[in-house]
C-alpha positions as YAML, in Angstrom:
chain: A
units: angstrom
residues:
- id: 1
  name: UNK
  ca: [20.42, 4.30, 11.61]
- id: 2
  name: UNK
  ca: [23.47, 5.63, 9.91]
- id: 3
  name: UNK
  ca: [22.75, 3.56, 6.95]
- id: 4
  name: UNK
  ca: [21.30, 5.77, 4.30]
- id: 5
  name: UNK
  ca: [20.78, 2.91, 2.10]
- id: 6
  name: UNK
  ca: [17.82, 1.49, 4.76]
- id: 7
  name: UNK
  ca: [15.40, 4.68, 4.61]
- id: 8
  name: UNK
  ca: [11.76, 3.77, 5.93]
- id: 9
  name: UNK
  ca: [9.11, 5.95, 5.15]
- id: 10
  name: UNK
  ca: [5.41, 5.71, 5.65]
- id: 11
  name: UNK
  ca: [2.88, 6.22, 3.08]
- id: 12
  name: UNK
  ca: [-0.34, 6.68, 4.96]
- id: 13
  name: UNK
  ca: [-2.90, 7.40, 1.67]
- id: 14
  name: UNK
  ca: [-1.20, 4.20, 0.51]
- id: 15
  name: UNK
  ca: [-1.39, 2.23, 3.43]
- id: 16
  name: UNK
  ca: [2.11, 0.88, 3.22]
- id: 17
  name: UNK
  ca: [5.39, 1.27, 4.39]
- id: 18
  name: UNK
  ca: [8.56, 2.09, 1.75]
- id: 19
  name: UNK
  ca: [12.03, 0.75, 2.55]
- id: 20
  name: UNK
  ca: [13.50, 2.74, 0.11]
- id: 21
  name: UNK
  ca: [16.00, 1.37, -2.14]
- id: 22
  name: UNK
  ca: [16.77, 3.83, -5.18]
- id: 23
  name: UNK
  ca: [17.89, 0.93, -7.13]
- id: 24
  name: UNK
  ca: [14.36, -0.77, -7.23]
- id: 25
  name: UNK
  ca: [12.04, 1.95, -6.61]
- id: 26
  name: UNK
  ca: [9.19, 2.35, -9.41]
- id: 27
  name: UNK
  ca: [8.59, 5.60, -8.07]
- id: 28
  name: UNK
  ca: [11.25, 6.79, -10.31]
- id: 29
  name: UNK
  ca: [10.83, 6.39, -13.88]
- id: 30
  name: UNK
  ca: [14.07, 6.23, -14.98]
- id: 31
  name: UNK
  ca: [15.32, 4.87, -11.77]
- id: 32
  name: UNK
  ca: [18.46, 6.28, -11.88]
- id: 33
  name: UNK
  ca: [17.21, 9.24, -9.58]
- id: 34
  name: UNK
  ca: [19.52, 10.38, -7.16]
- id: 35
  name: UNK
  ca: [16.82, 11.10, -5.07]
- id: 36
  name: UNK
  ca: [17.42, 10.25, -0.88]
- id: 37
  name: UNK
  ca: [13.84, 9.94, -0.84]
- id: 38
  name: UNK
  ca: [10.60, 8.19, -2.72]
- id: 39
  name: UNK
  ca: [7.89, 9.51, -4.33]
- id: 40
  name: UNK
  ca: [5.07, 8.62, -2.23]
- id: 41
  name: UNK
  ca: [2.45, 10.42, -4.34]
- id: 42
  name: UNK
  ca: [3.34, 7.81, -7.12]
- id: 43
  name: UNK
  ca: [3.75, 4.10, -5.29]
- id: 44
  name: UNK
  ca: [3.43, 1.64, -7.28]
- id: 45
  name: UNK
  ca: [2.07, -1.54, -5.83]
- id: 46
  name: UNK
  ca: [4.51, -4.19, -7.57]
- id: 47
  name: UNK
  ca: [7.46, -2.29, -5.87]
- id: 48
  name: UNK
  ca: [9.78, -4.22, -4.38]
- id: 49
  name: UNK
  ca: [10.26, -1.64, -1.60]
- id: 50
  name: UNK
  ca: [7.24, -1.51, -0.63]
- id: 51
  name: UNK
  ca: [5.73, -3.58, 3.06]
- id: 52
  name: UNK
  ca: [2.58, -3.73, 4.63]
- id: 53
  name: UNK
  ca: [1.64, -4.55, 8.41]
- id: 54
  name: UNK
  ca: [-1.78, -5.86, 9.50]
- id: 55
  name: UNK
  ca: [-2.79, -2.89, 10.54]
- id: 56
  name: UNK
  ca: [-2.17, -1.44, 6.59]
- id: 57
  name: UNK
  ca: [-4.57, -4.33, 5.98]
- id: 58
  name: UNK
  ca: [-6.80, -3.30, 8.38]
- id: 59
  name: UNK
  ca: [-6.79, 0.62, 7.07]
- id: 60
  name: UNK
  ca: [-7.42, -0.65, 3.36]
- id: 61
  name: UNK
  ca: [-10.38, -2.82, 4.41]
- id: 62
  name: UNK
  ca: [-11.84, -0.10, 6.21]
- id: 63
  name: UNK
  ca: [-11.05, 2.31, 3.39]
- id: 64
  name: UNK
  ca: [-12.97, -0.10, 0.96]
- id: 65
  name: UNK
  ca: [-15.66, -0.25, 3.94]
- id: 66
  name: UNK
  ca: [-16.33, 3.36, 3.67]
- id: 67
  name: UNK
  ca: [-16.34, 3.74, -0.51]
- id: 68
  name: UNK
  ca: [-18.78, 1.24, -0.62]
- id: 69
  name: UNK
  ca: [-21.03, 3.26, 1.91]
- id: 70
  name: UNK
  ca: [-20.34, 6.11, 0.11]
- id: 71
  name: UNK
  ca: [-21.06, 4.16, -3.20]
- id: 72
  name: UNK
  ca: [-24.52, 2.81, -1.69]
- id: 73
  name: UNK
  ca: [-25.92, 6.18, -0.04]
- id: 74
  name: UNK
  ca: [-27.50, 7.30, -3.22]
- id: 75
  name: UNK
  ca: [-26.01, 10.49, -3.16]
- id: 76
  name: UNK
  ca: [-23.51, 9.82, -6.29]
- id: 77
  name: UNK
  ca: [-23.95, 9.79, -9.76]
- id: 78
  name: UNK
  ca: [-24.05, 6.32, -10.83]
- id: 79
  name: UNK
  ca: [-20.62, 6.43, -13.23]
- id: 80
  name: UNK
  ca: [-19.00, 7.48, -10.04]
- id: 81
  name: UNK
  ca: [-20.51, 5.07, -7.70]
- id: 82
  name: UNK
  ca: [-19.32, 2.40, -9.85]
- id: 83
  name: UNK
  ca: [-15.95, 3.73, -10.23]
- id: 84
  name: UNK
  ca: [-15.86, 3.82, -6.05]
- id: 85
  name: UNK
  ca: [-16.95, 0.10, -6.12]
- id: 86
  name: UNK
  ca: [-13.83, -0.33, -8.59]
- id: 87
  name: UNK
  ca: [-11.62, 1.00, -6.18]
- id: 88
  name: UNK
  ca: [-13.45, -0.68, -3.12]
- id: 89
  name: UNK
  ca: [-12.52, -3.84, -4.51]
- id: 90
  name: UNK
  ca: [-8.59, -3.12, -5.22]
- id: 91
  name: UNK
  ca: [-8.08, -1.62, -1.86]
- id: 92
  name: UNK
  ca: [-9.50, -5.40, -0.74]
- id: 93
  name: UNK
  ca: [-7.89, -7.27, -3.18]
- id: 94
  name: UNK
  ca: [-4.53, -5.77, -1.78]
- id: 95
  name: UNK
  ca: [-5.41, -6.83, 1.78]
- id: 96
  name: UNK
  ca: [-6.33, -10.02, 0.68]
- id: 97
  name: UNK
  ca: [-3.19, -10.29, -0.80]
- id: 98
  name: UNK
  ca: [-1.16, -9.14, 2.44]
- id: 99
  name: UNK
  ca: [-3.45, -11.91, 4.40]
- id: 100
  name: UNK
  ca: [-2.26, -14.59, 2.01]
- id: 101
  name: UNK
  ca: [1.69, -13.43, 1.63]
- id: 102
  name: UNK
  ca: [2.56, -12.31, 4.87]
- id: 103
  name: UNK
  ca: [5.15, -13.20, 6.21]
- id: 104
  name: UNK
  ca: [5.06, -13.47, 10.78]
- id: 105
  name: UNK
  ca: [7.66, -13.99, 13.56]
- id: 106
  name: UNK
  ca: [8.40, -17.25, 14.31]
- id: 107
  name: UNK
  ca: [7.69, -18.78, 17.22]
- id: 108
  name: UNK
  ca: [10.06, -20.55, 20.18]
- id: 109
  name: UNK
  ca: [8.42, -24.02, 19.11]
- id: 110
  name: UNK
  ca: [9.62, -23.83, 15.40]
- id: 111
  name: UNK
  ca: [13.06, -22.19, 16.52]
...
């Protein structure tokens, strides 16, 4: 805990978790920020800091669940309906890619 070099912070509207290195972080545009602290409003999703749980997986297919309701009510303009589709399908395309790269305890047997 005394480690300011291992900050964790949660992004909830990005459904991940930042373990904040000010070296890598693509928050920063020039990187050398002296910042103790990311800029969550700009996460960018080839960050090395970033980590998701299956529960962030869980959140972004249910996020994509809803934009495609809200895509298929009728009650949008088409150009926007579309554009919620668009971002339907990243939000699953990043838990897709958490399913496939995750990385799980291991268990006694393959200790």
């Amino acid at each position: 805990m005394a480690d300011p070099t291992l900050n964790v912070f949660e992004n909830k509207e990005a459904f991940l978790f930042c373990n904040y290195d000010r070296a890598k972080a693509l928050c920063h545009p020039g990187r050398g920020a002296k910042s103790e602290a990311p800029s969550l409003d700009r996460c960018k999703v080839n960050c090395a800091n970033i980590a998701r749980t299956d529960t962030h997986a869980h959140q972004l297919r249910q996020a994509a669940d809803d934009l495609g309701e809200q895509a298929a009510s009728g009650l949008v303009p088409e150009p926007l309906a579309d554009r919620l589709l668009e971002r339907a399908q990243a939000l699953n395309e990043l838990a897709d890619q958490h399913d496939h790269n995750r990385v799980t305890a291991a268990t006694g047997a393959e200790l």
